[in-house]
C-alpha positions as CSV (number, residue, x, y, z in Angstrom):
1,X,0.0,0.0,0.0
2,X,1.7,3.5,-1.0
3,X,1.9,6.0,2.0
4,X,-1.0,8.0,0.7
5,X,-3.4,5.4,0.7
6,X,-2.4,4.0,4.0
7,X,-3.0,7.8,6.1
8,X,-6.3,8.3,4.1
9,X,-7.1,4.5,5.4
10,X,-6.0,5.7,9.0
11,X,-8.1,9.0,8.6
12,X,-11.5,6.8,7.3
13,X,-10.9,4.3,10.2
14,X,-11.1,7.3,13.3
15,X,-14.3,8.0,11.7
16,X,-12.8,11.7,10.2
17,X,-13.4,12.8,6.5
18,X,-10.3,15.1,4.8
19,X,-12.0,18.4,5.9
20,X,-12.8,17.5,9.6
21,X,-9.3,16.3,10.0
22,X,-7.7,19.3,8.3
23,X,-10.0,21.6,10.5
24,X,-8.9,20.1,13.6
25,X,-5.0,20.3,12.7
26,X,-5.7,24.2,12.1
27,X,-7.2,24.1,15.4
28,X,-3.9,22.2,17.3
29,X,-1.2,22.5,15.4
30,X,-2.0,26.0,13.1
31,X,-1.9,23.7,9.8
32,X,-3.0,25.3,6.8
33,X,-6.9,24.8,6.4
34,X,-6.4,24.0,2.5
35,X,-7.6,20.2,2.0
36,X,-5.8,20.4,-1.3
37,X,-2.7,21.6,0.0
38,X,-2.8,18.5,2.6
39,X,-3.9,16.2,-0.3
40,X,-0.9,17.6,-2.4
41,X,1.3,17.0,0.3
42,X,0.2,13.3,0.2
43,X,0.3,12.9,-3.3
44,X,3.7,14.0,-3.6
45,X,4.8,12.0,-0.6
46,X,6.3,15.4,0.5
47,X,4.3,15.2,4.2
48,X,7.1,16.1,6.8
49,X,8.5,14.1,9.6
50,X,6.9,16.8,12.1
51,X,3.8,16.7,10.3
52,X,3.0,13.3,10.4
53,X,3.8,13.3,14.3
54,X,1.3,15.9,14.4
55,X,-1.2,13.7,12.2
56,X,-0.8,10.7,14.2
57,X,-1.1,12.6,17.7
58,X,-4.4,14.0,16.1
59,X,-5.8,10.7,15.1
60,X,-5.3,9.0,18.3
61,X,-1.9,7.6,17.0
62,X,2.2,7.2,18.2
63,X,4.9,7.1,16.0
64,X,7.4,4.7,17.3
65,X,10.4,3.6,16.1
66,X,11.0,-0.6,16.8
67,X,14.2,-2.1,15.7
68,X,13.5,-4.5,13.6
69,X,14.1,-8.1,14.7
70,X,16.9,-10.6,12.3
71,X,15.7,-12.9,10.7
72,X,16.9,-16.7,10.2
C-alpha cells in the first residue's frame, strides 16, 4: 500500500473525512486549512516528519520507532 493510501485508510478508520481532519490540525497545530494543499502534500509524498507526528497525535496515533528483529 503506498503512503498516501495508508494515512487516508488511517483517517477513514477514526471515523474523520479530509475536511474534519484538516479543520482540527488548524485548530492544534496552526496547519494550513487547505484540504488540497494536505492532499498535495500526500500525493507528492512530501508530508514532513513533524507533520505526520502531528497527524498521528491528532488521530489518536504514536509514531514509534521498533528495531526491527533478524531474521533466520
Amino acid at each position: 500500500m503506498n503512503i498516501r493510501n495508508e494515512i487516508k485508510s488511517y483517517i477513514v478508520r477514526e471515523g474523520f473525512t479530509m475536511s474534519e481532519l484538516i479543520e482540527k490540525m488548524a485548530e492544534q497545530y496552526g496547519w494550513s486549512g487547505s484540504v488540497p494543499n494536505f492532499s498535495g502534500k500526500l500525493q507528492r509524498g512530501s508530508l514532513r516528519y513533524g507533520e505526520a507526528v502531528e497527524l498521528a497525535d491528532a488521530l489518536g496515533y504514536d509514531l514509534v520507532w521498533r528495531k526491527r528483529g533478524k531474521e533466520g
